[in-house]
C-alpha positions in Angstrom: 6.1 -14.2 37.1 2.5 -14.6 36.5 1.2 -13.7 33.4 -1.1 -10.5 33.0 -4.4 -11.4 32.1 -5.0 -8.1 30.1 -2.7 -9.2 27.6 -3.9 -12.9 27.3 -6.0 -12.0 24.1 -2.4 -10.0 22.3 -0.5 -13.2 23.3 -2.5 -15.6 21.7 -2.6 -13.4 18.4 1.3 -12.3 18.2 2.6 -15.3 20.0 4.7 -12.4 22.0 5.8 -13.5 25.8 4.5 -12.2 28.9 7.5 -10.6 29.5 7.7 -8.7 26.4 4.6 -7.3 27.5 5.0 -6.4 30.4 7.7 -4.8 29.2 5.8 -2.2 27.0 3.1 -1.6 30.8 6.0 -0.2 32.4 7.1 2.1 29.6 3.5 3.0 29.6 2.6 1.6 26.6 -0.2 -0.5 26.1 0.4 -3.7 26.7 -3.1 -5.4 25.2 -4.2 -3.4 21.7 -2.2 -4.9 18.8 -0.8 -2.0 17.1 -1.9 -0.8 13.3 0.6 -0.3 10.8 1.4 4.0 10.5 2.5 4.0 6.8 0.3 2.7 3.9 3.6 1.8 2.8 4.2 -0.4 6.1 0.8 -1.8 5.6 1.3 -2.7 1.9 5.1 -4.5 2.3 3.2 -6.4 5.5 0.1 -7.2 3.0 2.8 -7.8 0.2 4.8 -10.4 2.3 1.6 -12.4 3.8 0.0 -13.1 0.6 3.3 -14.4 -1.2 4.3 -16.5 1.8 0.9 -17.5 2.2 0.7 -20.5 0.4 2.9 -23.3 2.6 1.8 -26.2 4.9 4.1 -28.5 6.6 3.9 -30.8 9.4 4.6 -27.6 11.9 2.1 -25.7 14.6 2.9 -22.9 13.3 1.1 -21.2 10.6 3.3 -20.2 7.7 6.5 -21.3 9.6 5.7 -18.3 12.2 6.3 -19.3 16.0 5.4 -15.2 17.0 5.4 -11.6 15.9 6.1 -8.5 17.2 4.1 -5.7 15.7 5.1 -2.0 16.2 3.7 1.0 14.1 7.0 1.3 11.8 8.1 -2.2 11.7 6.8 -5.7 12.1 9.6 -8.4 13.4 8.5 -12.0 12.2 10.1 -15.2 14.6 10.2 -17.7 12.0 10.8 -22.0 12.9 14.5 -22.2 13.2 14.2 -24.8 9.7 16.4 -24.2 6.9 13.2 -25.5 4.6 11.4 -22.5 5.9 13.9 -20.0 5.4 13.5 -21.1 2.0 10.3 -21.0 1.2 10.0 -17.5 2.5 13.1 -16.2 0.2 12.0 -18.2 -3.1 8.2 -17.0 -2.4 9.5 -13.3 -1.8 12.5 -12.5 -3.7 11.3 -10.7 -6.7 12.0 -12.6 -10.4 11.2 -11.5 -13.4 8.8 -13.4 -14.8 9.1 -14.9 -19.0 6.5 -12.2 -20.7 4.7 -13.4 -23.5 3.3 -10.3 -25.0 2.7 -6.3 -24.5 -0.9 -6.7 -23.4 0.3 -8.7 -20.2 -1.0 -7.6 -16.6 1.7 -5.9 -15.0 1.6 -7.9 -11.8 1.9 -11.2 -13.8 5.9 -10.4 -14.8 7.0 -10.3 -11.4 7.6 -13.1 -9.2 7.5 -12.7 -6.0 7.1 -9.0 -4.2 7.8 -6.3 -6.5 10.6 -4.1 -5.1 11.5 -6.2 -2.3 15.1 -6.2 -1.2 16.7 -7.6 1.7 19.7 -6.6 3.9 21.3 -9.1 6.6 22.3 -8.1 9.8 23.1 -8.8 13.7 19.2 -9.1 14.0 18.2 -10.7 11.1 16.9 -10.2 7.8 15.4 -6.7 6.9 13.2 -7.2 4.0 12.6 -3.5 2.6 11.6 -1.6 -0.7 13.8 1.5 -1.5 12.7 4.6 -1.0 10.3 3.6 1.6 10.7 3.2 5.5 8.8 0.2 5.5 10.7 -2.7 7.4 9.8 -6.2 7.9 12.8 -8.2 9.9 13.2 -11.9 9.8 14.7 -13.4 12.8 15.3 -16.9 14.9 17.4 -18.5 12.3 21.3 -19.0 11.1 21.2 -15.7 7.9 24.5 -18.0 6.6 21.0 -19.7 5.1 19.2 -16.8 3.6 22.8 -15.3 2.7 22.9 -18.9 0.4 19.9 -19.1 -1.0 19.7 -15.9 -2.8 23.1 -16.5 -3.5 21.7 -19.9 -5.1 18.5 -18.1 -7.0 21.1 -15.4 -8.2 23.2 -17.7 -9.4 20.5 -19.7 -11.4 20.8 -17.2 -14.9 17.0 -16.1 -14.3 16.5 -12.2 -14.4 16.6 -11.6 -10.7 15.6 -7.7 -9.8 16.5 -8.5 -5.8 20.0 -7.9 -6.4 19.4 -3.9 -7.6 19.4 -1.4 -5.1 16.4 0.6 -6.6 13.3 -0.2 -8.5 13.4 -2.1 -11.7 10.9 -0.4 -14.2 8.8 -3.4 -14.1 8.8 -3.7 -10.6 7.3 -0.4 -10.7 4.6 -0.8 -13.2 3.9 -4.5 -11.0 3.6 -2.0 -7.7 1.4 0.9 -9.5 -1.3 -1.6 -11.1 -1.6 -3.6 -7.3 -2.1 0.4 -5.9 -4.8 0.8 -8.4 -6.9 -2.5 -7.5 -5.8 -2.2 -3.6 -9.4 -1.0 -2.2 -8.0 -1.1 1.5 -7.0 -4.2 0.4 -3.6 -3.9 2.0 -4.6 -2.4 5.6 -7.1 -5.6 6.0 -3.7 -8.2 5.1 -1.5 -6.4 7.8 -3.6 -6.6 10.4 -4.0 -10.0 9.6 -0.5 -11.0 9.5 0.0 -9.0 13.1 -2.6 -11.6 14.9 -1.3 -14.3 12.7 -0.8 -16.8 15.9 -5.3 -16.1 16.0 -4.8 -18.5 13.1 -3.2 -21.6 14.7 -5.7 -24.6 16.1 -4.3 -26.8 19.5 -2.7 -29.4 17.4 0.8 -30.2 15.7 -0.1 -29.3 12.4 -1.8 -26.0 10.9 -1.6 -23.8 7.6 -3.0 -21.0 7.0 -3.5 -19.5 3.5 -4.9 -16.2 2.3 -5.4 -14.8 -0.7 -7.4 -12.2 -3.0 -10.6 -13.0 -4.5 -11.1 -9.8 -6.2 -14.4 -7.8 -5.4 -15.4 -10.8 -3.0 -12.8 -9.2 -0.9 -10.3 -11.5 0.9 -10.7 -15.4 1.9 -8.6 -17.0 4.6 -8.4 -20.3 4.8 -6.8 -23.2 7.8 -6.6 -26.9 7.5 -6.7 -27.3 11.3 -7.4 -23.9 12.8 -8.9 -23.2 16.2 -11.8 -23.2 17.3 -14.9 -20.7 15.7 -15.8 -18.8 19.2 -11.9 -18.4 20.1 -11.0 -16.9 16.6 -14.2 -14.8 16.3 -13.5 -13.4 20.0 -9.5 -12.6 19.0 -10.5 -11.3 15.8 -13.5 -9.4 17.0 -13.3 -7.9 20.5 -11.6 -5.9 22.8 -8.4 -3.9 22.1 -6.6 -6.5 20.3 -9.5 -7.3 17.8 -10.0 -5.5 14.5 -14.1 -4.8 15.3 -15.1 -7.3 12.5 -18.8 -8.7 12.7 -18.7 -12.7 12.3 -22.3 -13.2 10.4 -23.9 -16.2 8.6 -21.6 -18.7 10.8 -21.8 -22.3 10.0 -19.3 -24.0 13.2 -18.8 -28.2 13.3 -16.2 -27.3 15.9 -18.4 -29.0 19.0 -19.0 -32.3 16.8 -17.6 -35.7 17.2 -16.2 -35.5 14.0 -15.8 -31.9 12.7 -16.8 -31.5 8.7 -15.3 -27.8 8.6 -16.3 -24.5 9.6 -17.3 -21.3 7.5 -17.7 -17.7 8.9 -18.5 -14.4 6.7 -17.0 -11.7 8.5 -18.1 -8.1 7.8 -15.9 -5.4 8.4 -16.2 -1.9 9.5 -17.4 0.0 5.6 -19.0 -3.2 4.1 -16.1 -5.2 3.1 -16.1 -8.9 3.7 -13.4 -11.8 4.8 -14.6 -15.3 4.4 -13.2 -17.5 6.6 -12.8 -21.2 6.2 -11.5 -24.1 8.5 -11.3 -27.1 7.1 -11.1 -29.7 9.8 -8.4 -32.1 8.0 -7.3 -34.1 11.5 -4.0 -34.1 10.1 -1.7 -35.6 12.6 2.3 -35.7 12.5 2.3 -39.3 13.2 5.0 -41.7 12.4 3.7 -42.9 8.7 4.2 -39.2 7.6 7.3 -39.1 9.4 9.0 -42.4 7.4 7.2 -40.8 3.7 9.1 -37.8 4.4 
């Protein structure tokens, strides 16, 4: 079957097949627009999840351990590398801990580790990652749960305060939630929609990361060590149906060079806000010295 042109630009964001989409044409649905979250609670799990999981590189060509994803408007199904090291990363970043406080006047957000009210649930499709009382869903699949089903296991184990093992809302686990509401801005829509064209984010070669985080009222910087290249991410990012109708301004672009020194885009998004982007250019390659240090 030959793939659909019209949803070149979705596949390249989600990582979703051809088939998938063509799948959603003949229920007609559209199979090119990348759909937003419906729930601010669905957008702030989704915005939750990204910016804990955020932080990982690996010798992978997939960002954050993420071969594709598969956004609808109540739930967003994440395909991660079939590698038990990733299945760990992902629980130890999420699974909410409580953190050692040292005093009354600590920030809320700072005794939690990991997503506040986050629990998961394991079933024939994966891992559902969920916060109680909300219909917000994020599901895990593409690997072995026996692995996520032992590692919590392991973390529970350990003798920390764990609050993943509750089935409602710990009291600082609220107070954690209510003081990232109060700072949020939109904050949370911006992370979603991210995280649903998170394949945008992956250069051609072997090894990527891509890290995100907030900068407070600089808005949000996104950052890739070997990302792709500035026209193809502004045009994924930008345009058409599947883009978000962000404005790349002030762009500084070595991709074209011999030796690329890193790019830097300022994108402006509809209201004012702004996302810096930044690709670093490392030239990382999985060759076979990093193969015999591992």
């Amino acid at each position: 079957m030959t793939p659909d042109p019209s949803t070149d630009c979705r596949r390249r964001c989600t990582g979703e097949t051809h088939q998938a989409l063509q799948a959603l044409r003949q229920a007609g649905k559209d199979g090119s627009a990348i759909p937003v979250a419906r729930h601010p609670d669905q957008a702030a799990l989704e915005a939750a999840v990204f910016l804990a999981a955020c932080k990982m590189g690996g010798l992978s060509p997939h960002p954050l351990g993420i071969l594709k994803v598969r956004p609808e408007p109540e739930r967003l199904t994440i395909r991660l590398l079939d590698e038990p090291y990733v299945v760990r990363h992902w629980a130890e970043r999420l699974l909410p801990i409580q953190a050692a406080v040292a005093g009354d006047d600590d920030d809320p957000r700072d005794c939690v580790i990991g997503v506040a009210g986050l629990r998961s649930r394991v079933g024939a499709g994966g891992v559902t990652l969920y916060r109680p009382g909300t219909g917000a869903q994020v599901l895990l699949t593409g690997f072995n749960t026996r692995w996520w089903q032992r590692i919590t296991a392991l973390l529970a184990a350990a003798g920390g305060p764990v609050l993943f093992t509750g089935s409602t809302w710990t009291p600082v686990e609220r107070a954690a939630h209510q003081a990232y509401q109060a700072t949020d801005r939109g904050e949370a829509s911006v992370v979603s929609a991210i995280l649903r064209r998170i394949r945008a984010t992956a250069g051609p070669g072997q090894i990527n990361s891509t890290d995100a985080w907030s900068t407070g009222q600089e808005g949000l910087q996104l950052e890739t060590t070997d990302g792709p290249p500035c026209p193809e991410l502004v045009r994924l990012l930008c345009e058409g149906p599947w883009g978000l109708g962000w404005q790349a301004e002030h762009t500084w672009c070595t991709c074209g060079s011999a030796a690329p020194q890193g790019c830097r885009i300022d994108f402006r998004l509809p209201g004012g806000r702004r996302v810096d982007y930044s690709n670093l250019h490392w030239g990382r390659t999985n060759d076979e010295r990093r193969h015999c240090a591992a």
